[in-house]
N, C-alpha and C positions, 0 to 999 in steps of 0.2 A: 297732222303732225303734232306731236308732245312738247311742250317747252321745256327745253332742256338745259339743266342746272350743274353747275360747280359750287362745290363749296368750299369756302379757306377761312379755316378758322383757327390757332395754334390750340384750343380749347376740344377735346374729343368728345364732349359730354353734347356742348353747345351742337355741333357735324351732327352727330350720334340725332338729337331734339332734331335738328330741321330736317333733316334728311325722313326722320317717321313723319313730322307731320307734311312735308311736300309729297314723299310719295305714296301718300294715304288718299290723295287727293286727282281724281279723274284729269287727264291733259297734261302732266308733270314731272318728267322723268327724270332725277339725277345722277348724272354719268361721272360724276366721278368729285374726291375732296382733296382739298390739298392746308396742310399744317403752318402756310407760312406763305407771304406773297412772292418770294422768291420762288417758287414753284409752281406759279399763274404763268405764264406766258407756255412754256414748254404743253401746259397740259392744256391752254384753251386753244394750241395747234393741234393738238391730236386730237382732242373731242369736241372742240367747236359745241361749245355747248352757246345757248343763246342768250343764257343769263349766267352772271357769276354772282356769286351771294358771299360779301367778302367781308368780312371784319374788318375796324380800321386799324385797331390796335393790335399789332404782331412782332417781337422779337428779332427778327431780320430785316422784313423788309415790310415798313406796315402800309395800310391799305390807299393810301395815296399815292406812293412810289409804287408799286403794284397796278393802279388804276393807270398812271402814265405810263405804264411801261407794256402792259398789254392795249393800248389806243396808240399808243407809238409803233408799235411793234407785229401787230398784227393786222393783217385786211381784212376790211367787213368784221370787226370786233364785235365780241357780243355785250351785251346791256350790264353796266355793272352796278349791282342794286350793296349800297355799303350796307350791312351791320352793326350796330353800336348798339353801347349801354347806356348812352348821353348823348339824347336830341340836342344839346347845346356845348356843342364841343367843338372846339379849332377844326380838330381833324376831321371831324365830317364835314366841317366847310369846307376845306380845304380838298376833300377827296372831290366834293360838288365841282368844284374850280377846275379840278386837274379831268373832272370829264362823267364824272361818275350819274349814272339817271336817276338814282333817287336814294332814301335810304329808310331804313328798318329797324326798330327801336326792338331787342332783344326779348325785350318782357310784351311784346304782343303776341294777341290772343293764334292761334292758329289757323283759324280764317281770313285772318288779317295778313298771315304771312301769306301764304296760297293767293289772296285777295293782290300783293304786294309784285308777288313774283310773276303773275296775269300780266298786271298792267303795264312792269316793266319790260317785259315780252313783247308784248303788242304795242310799246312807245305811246299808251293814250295821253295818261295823266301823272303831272307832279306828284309826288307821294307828300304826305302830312305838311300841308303847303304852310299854317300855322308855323309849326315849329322850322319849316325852311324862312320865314317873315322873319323870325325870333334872331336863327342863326345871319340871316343879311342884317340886324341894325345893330348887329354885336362886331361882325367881321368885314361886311362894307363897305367901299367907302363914303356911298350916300352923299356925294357931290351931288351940284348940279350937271343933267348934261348938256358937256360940250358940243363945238363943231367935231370933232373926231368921234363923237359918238354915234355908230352906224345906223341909229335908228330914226337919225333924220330923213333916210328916204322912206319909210314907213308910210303907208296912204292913214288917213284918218281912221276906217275900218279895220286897219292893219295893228294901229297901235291900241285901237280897243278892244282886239282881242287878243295884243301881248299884256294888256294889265288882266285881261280875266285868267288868261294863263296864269299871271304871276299872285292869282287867286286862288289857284288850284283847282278852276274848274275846269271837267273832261268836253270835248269836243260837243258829244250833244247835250252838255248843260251850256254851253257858251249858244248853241244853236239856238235853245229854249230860250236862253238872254236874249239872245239879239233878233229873236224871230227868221234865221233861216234853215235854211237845209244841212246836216251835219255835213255832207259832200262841199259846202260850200265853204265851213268852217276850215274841213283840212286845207283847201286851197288857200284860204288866209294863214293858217300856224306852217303851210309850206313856205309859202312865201317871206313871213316872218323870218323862219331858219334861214333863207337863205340870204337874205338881205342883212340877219345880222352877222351872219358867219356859223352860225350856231350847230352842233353836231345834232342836239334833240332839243324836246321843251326843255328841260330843267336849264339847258345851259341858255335858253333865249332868255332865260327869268333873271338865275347870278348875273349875268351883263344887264338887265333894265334896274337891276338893283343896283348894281357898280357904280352904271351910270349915274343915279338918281334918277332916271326914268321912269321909277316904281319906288316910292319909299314906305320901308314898311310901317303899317299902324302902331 
């Protein structure tokens, strides 16, 4: 099956660019674009697409109010990979926070988007976990963490492989780290999610970052 994309962008030029290089690209199919995030929910009911590739900055309704409102609003929602022209921007943290799985700096190469749009498909790995380090010790609160921080039920294996998450590395690089079986890693970043409440990796990371649990370099 094709991994299939939404676009929203108020920009036709930018739709127009991703749209050749996604569907240039074997496994990838996009169903359809939308000019504004008020226009996201209505259309990821009807095409259920598995990724939505959204801009954060939009005219109506930008890509944060748009992120919450299709994870509020829709079952089984699909992956929402932000767009931006600024790795270091409020609002891409802030789409991070409200739910979003990763995000996509505009002037990347087109292997990089295709590369981007895979991974946030198949929920492996953080995107540009760097510049996600950059955007937590700008917008974080890097406390220490509390007792109300749910990562104290965490086994010791648990919590070392939520800081290689919040490294950025994919399941069989954390495997290669720690010497075991990739099957053995998702049962720990399962685990993880679930213990911290977390919808995917990205958001098991924004909360170890919150917490202080992970403070960035």
């Amino acid at each position: 099956m094709p991994h299939t994309v939404l676009l929203v962008d108020d920009e036709p030029l930018v739709r127009a660019g991703l749209r050749a290089v996604l569907e240039a690209a074997p496994g990838i199919e996009v169903v359809g674009e939308a000019a504004d995030g008020a226009a996201v929910v209505p259309l990821v009911r009807r095409l259920r697409p598995a990724v939505v590739a959204m801009d954060v900055r939009m005219p109506l309704m930008d890509g944060i109010e748009a992120t919450r409102a299709v994870l509020r609003a829709v079952p089984e929602p699909p992956k929402i990979l932000v767009v931006t022209t600024f790795e270091e921007d409020e609002l891409v943290y802030g789409a991070l926070r409200a739910g979003a799985a990763g995000f996509l700096l505009k002037r990347s190469r087109p292997a990089e988007i295709v590369h981007a749009v895979r991974l946030i498909a198949e929920g492996d790995s953080l995107l540009f976990p760097a510049a996600v380090r950059s955007l937590a010790a700008r917008y974080a609160g890097g406390g220490p963490a509390g007792a109300g921080w749910a990562g104290d039920g965490l086994t010791d294996r648990e919590a070392e492989v939520l800081r290689l998450m919040a490294r950025g590395l994919s399941n069989a690089e954390i495997a290669a780290r720690l010497f075991v079986g990739t099957e053995t890693v998702k049962t720990h970043v399962s685990a993880v999610l679930a213990k911290l409440g977390a919808r995917d990796r990205t958001q098991a990371v924004i909360a170890a970052y919150e917490s202080g649990f992970v403070t960035p370099a």
